[in-house]
N, C-alpha and C positions, 0 to 999 in steps of 0.2 A: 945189726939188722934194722932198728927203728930210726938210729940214725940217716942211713943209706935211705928206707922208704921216707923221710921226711922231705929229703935232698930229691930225690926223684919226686916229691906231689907237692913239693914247695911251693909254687905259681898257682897249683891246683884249691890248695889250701889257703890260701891270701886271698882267692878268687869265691870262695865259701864265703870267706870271713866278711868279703867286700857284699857279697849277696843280706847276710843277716843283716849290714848296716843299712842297705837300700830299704830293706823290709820295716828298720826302726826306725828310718826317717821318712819312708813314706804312711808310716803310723805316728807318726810324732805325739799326736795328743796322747796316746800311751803313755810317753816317755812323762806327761805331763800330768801322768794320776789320775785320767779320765778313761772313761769304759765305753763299750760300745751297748747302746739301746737295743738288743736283740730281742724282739715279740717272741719268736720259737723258745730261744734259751728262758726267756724269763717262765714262758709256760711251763716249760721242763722244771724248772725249778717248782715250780705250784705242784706236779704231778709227783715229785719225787719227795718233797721235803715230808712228808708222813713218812716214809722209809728209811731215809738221812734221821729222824728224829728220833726215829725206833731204834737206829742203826747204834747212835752216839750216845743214847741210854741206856742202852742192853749190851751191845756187842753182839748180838746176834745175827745173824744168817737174815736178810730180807730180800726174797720171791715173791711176797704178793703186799697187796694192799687194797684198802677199804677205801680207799679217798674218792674213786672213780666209778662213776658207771657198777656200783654195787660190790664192788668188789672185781680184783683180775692179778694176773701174774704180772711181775714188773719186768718181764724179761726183756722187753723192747725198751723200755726208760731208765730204770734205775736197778742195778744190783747189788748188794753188800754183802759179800763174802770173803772169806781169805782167798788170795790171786794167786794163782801158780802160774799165769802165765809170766815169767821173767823175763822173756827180751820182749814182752811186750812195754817193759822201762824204760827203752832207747827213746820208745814217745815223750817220755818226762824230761829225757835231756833235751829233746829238739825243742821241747813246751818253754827252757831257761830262759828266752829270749820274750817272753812275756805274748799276752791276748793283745791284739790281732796278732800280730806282725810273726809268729809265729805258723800260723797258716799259710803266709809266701813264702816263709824262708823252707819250709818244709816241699813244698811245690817246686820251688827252684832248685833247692839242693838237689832233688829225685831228679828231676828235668835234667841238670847237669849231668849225674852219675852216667845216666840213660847215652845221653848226647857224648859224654867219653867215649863210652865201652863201645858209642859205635864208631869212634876214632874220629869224631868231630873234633877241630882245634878248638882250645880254651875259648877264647874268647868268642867265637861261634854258638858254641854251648852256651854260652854265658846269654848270649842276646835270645838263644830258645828259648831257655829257664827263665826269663823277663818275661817273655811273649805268651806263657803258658800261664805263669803265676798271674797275672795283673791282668788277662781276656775279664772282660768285664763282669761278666758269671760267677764268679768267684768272691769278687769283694759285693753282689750282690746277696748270695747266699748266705757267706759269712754275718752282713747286716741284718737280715732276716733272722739267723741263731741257727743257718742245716750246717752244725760247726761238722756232724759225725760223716758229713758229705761233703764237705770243702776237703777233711785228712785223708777219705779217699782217695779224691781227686788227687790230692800231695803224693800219695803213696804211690799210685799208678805207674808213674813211668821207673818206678825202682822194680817194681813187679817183671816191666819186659826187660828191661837191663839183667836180670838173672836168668831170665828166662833163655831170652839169647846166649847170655854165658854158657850155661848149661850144652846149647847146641854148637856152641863152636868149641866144645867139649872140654872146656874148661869145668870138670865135675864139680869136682872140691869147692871151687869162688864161688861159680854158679848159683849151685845147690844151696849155699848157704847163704847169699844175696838172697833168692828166690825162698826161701823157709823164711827169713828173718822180714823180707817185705812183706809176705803174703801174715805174716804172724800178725802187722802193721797194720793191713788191709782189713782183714777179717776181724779183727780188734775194734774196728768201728761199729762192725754191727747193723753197717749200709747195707744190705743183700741186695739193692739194687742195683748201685755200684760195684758188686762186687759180680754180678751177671753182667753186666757192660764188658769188664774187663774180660770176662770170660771170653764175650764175642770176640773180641781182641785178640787173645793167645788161639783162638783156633782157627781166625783169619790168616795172623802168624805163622800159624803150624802148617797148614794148608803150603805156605811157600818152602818153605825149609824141607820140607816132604818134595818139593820138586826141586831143589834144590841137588837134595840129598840123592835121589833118583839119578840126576842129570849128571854127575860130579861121581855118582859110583859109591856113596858113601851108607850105602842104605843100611849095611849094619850098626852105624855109626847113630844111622839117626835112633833106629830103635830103643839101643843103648841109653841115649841121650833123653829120648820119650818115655823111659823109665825111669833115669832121675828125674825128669821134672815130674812125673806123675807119683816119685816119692818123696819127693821134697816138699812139692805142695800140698799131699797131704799135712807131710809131718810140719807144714809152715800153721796149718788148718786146727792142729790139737790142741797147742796151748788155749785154744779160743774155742774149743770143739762145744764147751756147759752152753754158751751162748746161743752158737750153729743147731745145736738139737733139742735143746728147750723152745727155742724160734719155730724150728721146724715143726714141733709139738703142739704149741699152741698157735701156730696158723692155721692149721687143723679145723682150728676151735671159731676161727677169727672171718670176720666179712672180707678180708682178702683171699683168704685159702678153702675156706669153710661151704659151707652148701645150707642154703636154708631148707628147710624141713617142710615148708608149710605149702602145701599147694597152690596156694592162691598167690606166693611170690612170681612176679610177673618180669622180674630182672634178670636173674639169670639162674640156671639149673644145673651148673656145674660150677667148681670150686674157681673162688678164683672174684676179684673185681667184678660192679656191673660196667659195659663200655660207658655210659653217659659219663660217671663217676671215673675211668680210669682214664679217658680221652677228653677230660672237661680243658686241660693244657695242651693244648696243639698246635705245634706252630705253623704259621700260616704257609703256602709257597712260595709266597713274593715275599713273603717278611723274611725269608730263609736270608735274603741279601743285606739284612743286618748285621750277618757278619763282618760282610764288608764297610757296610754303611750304618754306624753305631742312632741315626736319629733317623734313619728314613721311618719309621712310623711313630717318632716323636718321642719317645725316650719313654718314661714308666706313663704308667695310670695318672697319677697327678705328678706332675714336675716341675722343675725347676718355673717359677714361673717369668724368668729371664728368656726361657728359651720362647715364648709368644708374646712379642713386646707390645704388637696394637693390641691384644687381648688383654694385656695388662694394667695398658694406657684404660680403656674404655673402661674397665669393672675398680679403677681405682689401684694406686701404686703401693698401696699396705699387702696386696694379694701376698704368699707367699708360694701357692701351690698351683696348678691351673691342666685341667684333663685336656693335653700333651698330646699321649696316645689314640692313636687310631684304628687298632687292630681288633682281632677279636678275639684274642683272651679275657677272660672274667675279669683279673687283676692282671698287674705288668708293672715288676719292681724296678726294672730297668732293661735294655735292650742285650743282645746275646753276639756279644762285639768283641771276635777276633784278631783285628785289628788289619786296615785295611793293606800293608804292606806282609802282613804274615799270608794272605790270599793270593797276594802276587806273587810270594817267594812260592809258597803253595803250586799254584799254577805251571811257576816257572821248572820248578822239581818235579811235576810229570813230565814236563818235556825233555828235561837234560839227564835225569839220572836213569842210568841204563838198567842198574839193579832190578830183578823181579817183585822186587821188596817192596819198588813203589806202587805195584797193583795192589796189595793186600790192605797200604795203608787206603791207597784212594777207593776199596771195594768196601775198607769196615767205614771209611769217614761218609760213604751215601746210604749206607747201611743205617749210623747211627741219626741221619738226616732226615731219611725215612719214616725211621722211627718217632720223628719228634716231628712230622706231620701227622702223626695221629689219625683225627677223623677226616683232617682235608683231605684225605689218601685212604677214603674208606675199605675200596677192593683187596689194599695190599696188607694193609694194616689189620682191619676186622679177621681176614686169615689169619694172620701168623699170631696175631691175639690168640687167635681160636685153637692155635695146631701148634703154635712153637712152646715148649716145656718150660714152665713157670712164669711166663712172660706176662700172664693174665694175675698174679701176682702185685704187678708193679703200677703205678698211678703217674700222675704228672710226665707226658712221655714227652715233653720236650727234653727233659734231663737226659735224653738219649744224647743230646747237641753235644756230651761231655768229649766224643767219641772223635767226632773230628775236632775238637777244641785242643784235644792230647795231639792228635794226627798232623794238624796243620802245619803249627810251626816245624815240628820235628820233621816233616819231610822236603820244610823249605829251606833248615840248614842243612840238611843234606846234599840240595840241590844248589847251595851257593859253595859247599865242601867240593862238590864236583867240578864245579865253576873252577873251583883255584887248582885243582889238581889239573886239569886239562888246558892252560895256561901256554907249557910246553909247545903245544902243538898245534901249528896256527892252520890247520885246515879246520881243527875243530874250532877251533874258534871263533869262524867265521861263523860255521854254523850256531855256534852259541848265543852271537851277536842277533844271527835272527831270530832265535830262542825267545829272546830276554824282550826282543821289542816285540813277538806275537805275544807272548805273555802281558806285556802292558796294554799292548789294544783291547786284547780282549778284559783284562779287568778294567783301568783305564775306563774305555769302554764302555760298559757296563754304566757304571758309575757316573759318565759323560750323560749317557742318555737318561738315567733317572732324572740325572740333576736338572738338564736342561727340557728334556721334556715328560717332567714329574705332574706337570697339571693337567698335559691330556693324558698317562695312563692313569691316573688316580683318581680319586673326587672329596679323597681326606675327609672323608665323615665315619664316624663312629659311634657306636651301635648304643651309645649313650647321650649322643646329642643330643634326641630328644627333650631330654630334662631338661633342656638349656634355652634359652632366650634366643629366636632365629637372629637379632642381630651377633649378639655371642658366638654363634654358633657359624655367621660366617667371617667373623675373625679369627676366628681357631680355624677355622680352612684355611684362611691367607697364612696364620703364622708356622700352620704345618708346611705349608705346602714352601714357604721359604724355608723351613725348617729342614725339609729333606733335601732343597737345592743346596742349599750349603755345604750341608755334610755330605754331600755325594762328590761335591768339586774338592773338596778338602780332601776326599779321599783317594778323587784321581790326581790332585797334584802331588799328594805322599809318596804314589803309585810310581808319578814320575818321574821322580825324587829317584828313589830307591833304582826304579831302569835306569835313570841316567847313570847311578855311582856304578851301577855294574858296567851298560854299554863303554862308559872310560876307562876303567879296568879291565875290561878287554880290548879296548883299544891303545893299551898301555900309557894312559893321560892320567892313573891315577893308582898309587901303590897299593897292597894286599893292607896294610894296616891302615889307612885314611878310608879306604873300603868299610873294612869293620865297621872302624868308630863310625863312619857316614852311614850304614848300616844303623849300628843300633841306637845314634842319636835319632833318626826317622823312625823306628819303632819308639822311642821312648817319644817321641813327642805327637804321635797317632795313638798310641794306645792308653799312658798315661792319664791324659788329660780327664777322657771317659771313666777308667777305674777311680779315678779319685771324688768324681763329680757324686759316684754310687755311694762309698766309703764311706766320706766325709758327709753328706747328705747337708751341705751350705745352699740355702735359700735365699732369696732376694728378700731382701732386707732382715736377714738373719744377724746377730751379731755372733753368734756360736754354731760350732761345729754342731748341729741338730744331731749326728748320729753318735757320737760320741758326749755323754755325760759325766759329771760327778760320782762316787760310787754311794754318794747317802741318796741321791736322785735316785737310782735303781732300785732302794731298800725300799721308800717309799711308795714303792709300788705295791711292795704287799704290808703296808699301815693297815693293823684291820679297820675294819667302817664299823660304825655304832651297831651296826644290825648284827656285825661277828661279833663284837664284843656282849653283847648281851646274848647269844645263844652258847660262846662258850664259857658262861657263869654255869651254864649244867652243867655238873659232876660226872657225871654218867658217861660212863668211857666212850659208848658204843652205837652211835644212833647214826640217821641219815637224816640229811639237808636238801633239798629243791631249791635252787637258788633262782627264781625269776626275774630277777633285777640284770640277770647278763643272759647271753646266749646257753643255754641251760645243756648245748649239746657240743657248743663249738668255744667252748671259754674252759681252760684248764685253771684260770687262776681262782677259784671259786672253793677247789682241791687244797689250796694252803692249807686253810683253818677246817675247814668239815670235810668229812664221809660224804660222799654228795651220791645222788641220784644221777646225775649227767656228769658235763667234763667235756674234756677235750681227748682223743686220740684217733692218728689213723687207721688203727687194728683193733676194734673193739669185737668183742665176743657176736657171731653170730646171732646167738638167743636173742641174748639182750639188746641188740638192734632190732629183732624181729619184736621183742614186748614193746621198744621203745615204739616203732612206726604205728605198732596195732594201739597200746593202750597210753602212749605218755607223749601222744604230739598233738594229734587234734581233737584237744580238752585231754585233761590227765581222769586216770582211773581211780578215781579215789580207792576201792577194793587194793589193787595193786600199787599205790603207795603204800598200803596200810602193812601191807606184809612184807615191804621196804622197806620197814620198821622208819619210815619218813618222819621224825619225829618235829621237824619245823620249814617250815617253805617263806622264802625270803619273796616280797612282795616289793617292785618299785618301776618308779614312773618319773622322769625330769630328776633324778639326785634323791628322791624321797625313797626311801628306800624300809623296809618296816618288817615285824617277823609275825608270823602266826602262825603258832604251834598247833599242832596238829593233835587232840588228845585221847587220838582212833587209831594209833598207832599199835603194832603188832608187839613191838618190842623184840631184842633177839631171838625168841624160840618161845613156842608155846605148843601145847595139848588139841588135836585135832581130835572132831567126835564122830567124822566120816571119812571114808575116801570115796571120790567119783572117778571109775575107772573110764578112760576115756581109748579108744583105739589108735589114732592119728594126731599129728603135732596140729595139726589146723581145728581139730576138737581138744588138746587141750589149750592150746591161746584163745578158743573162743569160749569156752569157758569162765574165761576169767572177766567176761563182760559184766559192769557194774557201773556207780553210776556216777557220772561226770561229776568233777570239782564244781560249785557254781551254778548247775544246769538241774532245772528245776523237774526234768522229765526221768520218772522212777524206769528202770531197766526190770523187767519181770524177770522172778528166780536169779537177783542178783548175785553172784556169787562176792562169799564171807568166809574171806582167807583165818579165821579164828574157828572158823565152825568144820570146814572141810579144805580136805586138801586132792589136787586135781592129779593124777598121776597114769600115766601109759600105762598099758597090758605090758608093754617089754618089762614092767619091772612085778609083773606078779609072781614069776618064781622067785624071785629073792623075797617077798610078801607073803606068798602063799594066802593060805587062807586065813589071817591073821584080821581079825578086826577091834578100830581101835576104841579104846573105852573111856574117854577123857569125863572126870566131871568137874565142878567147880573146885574141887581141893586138890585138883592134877596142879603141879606147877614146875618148873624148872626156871632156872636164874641162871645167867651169865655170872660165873665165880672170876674167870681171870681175862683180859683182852690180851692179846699179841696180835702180828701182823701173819705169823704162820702157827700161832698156839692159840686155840680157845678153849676155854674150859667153862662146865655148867653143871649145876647142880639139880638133882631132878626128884621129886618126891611125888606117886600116884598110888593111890589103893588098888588099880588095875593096868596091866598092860596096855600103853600106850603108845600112837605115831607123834612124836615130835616135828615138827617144824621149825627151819632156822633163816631166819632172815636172809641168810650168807649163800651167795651163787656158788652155783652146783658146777665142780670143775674137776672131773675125775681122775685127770694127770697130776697124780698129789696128793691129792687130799682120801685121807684117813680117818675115820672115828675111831672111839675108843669107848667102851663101858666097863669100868672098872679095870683096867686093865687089858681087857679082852676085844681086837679088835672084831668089829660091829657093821654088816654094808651099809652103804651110802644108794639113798635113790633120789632122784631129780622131783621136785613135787614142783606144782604149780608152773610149770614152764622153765623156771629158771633157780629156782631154791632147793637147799635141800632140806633131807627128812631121813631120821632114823627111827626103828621101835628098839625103847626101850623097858624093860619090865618092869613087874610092878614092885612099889617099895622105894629108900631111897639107891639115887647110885649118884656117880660120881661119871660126867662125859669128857672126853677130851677131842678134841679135831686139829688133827697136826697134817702140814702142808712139809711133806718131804718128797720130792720129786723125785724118782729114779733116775730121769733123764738129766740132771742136774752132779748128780751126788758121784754116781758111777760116768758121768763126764769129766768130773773135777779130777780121779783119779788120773784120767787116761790124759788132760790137759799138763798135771803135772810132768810124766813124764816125756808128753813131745815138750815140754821148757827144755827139759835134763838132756834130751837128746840133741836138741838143736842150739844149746849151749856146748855139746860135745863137737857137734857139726862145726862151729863156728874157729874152736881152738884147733879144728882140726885143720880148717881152710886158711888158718893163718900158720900154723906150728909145721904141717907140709913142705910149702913151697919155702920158707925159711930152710928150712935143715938142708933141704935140695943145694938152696944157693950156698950156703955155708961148705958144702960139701966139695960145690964148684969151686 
């Protein structure tokens, strides 16, 4: 049996094999010991290693942690527990081939599988699977560290290759491509990407439904709509702890969440505010950097080869030089499908008869749309507003993923058409006009940028300002050659690519000099731009800038004199302010302390709302204090210094009031006191030691209970973990405790003496329990439900769709054996 299938995928297999190689030598410095300088990843690291260290000490179960923003679930960063998801290990084997280069060979492989099953020839696929892995998005992402949204992207087209299996009723293969991809997919932990693709199968679905109609198959399709709608679940279980802890605590979170306080003027339903989720949009004339990788100059500061008078004039040591002209905030590089995948694009509406090519060219304007954001306020602000979960999602140019998957794959299909219809020479006259309306019009395009790029534009950017007018009209000139160039380069690629075909059907030129003429023009169009991102070589660089040594990466988290002297404290358990970084937008801060701020895109509601009201302009000293903020890093030029703070709350202490308050906008204002610094006293300061602030929602769990703290009340932190605290509490009278630690009720549990104890929210964001008088013994364990009873039910879709898998291979085996 394995014999005969080796013999049958022989070419197919050698053609993998030739893919991982492309991938290891367009990574080369890999091969060579050096790493890629990823911001994102290194953060990750900062955010996670409190959890990793907890993890590698203990063996224990890590769901939350102290390092961030007061405390939060790691469910979106880091989790450490035992895995039951098992074929989510197929990723370990694809990972064999090492960082990067394993992110394109993973993209290409998928791309390939995809481009088989839809009876694409080898080497056809072969030139997709290039065109899709190396679109320049890709190798930017990956430099940035969105690694959990590059394997997306990878997994995707294995996603429709099952999907489709499925419907052309192949159950068995199908079913279990489509489990074992989506097991892939969902593994990342993207839910952005994982809505993208969504739009995709029901664009999909939408044809194969008329299809199916059209052809008489409509029980067939049902059928078919059933496996995939059980496959994908059971692809969704192995990975379900993640899917429903996410779904849980978005809940909780400024993407999903609702802020409480009346005076929020952003938004009043769950979900992103638009400024924040549309701050990424792409432009509508910029849309044409698909085709044209520099038409608005490449990233934010780039290469600074590509503006040569600008170079000349500010001195030739430059290495960097703001390039860009658009109006994104930042712009790591441009969003460049490569200008002959647009053509073949173009040329495949025209000649493929299939209905197939509407759904692709209906989701690729769709995801086009989507990634005009605010430029396209009418269409956009709606489906923001009305489409389900969509307000969920940030940076909407990553919608571009959509037709970046879309393009090439509908333009080998439209060259697959090309050779099939070969035969028949009436068609192929019409093909011939095909292929040259298709080059005018992109061609075309491309013509008139280039050439008359200086009357539609004026190449200023919304940053010149800063800049010296003589500066600033050299960066016009080097743009505005900048875009002429790449625009003719990309109509002679264009016409490159028409001609191999126009000879090829004019029989001047064979089906395989076609190919190879084919994919050596995509490789030398698309290429050149992914590597320029990758490899991030500068004028007058002698090193690969994006790729480092791997003791260079370590040294990034060297602590600085100001960590080394705060973590001489013993004391397991305290919080830091670090002012010396961005205090909101710096995860690396997280390595070494418990901090106050941090870095994350999904932070807790509350704790955004405490942060805007009391921790941004000027800090609350009151509410550090019950932050149990035990030191704040001060620094200015590299001087950087500590000053502890000796008003600090400490873990938990003895309250000798509560202020009931009725509404959340009375109790955040409550907690008014009086600025770090600022000499002006706040009347009726509030004094997180003396009272604690708490909603009427929690006076039945309170009741009539008042608390009686006097100076020999005390309780101690006995034990730290990351999901276990324990404390020791000794009072002559029944008292409210207060605990440094955010109040997060999916999980968390007290305990007094064994006797589980409720939890109420004090002071906006903390929590508080009463505990009686005498000594006792507390405990606060973070055992999620949604967690514990998912891990079960992920177990057994592994078991099942490990069952699925022997089933779709042990099947069709015995069939043929049979034959």
């Amino acid at each position: 049996m394995f014999s005969d299938l080796l013999k049958k995928y022989k070419t197919d297999l050698f053609i993998v094999l030739g893919l991982a190689v492309l991938a290891l030598l367009y990574c080369y410095p890999q091969l060579q010991g050096k790493q890629l300088r990823q911001q994102d990843t290194m953060m990750w690291k900062a955010m996670a290693h409190e959890g990793m260290t907890y993890h590698d000490s203990t063996g224990k179960d890590v769901l939350w942690s102290n390092s961030m923003f007061g405390g939060m679930p790691t469910y979106t960063t880091y989790v450490a527990a035992t895995n039951t998801n098992y074929p989510g290990y197929i990723q370990s084997v694809l990972q064999a081939i090492g960082k990067p280069a394993y992110f394109f060979f993973i993209a290409m492989l998928c791309f390939y599988l995809l481009a088989r099953v839809l009876g694409v020839s080898r080497w056809l696929a072969s030139i997709g699977a290039f065109a899709y892995a190396f679109a320049s998005n890709n190798p930017i992402i990956i430099v940035v560290g969105h690694e959990t949204k590059m394997l997306a992207i990878g997994y995707m087209p294995a996603v429709i290759a099952g999907f489709y299996l499925i419907f052309k009723e192949k159950w068995l293969t199908g079913g279990a491509l489509f489990a074992v991809s989506m097991v892939l997919l969902s593994g990342t932990n993207h839910f952005q990407m994982m809505y993208y693709i969504i739009i995709l199968l029901l664009c999909f679905t939408v044809v194969l439904a008329y299809d199916a109609i059209s052809e008489g198959r409509v029980k067939q399709f049902f059928l078919s709509a059933l496996v995939a709608m059980g496959t994908g679940l059971l692809g969704l279980m192995p990975n379900i702890t993640s899917v429903l802890t996410t779904q849980e605590y978005a809940k909780e979170t400024m993407r999903g969440g609702t802020s409480e306080l009346s005076s929020h003027d952003k938004k009043t339903s769950g979900g992103l505010d638009k400024e924040y989720a549309f701050r990424w949009s792409t432009g509508l004339v910029e849309t044409f950097c698909i085709m044209i990788p520099y038409m608005y100059g490449g990233a934010t500061y780039d290469n600074a080869d590509l503006a040569p008078r600008t170079l000349e004039a500010v001195g030739s040591n430059a290495d960097l030089l703001p390039v860009y002209w658009g109006e994104r905030p930042t712009q790591m590089g441009p969003v460049f499908f490569g200008a002959v995948v647009c053509f073949l694009f173009v040329l495949g509406m025209m000649v493929i008869r299939s209905p197939h090519k509407w759904w692709m060219f209906f989701a690729s304007l769709l995801g086009i749309v989507l990634a005009w954001g605010k430029n396209l306020p009418t269409v956009n602000y709606f489906l923001f507003d009305h489409v389900p979960l969509l307000n969920k999602f940030r940076t909407v140019e990553m919608a571009l993923v959509i037709p970046q998957f879309l393009f090439p794959l509908l333009g080998i299909l439209g060259v697959q058409e090309i050779m099939e219809a070969m035969e028949d020479k009436e068609q192929r006259e019409e093909l011939r006009r095909k292929v040259i309306y298709a080059a005018v019009i992109t061609a075309g395009i491309c013509a008139v940028i280039g050439l008359l790029g200086s009357i539609l534009f004026d190449f200023s950017g919304f940053r010149d300002k800063q800049f010296q007018s003589e500066m600033v009209r050299l960066l016009k000139e080097d743009r505005a050659a900048l875009t002429m160039a790449s625009a003719l380069k990309s109509a002679v690629y264009i016409l490159i690519a028409a001609g191999l075909l126009w000879a090829y059907l004019n029989d001047k030129l064979r089906k395989s000099y076609l190919v190879g003429g084919l994919a050596l023009i995509t490789v030398i169009d698309i290429l050149p731009v992914a590597h320029n991102y990758l490899s991030g070589k500068q004028h007058n660089s002698t090193e690969l800038d994006h790729y480092v040594d791997a003791g260079e990466l370590e040294d990034t988290f060297v602590p600085r004199e100001v960590d080394k002297a705060i973590l001489q404290d013993r004391d397991p358990y305290y919080r830091v302010l670090d002012l010396s970084r961005d205090p909101y937008n710096d995860a690396q801060q997280a390595y070494y302390h418990k901090c106050v701020g941090g870095y994350h895109p999904a932070k807790m509601e509350m704790y955004q709302d405490l942060t805007e009201r009391h921790l941004s302009n000027g800090f609350n000293g009151a509410v550090l204090n019950m932050l149990n903020t035990k030191y704040i890093i001060l620094g200015k030029d590299g001087q950087d210094r500590v000053m502890p703070n000796p008003f600090a709350c400490g873990n938990a202490w003895f309250v000798s009031e509560i202020k009931w308050v009725n509404t959340a906008e009375e109790e955040i204002n409550a907690l008014r006191s009086n600025i770090l610094g600022d000499t002006v006293q706040v009347p009726d300061a509030f004094d997180p030691r003396k009272t604690a602030v708490i909603r009427n929602t929690f006076k039945s769990t309170i009741g009539s209970f008042v608390p009686g703290a006097d100076s020999t009340s005390k309780i101690t932190l006995t034990r730290y973990g990351l999901g276990d605290l324990s404390f020791s509490s000794s009072a002559p009278k029944p008292g409210l405790a207060v605990f440094s630690d955010i109040y997060y009720s999916k999980g968390w549990k007290a305990y007094i003496d064994g006797k589980e104890t409720p939890i109420v929210k004090a002071n906006y964001v903390l929590r508080a329990i009463m505990i009686p008088a005498g000594n006792h013994n507390i405990e606060f364990h973070f055992r999620p439900d949604s967690f514990y009873n998912g891990r079960k039910v992920a177990m057994a879709g592994s078991l099942l769709i490990i069952a699925l898998c022997v089933a779709a291979v042990y099947v069709p085996a015995r069939k043929r054996g049979k034959a």
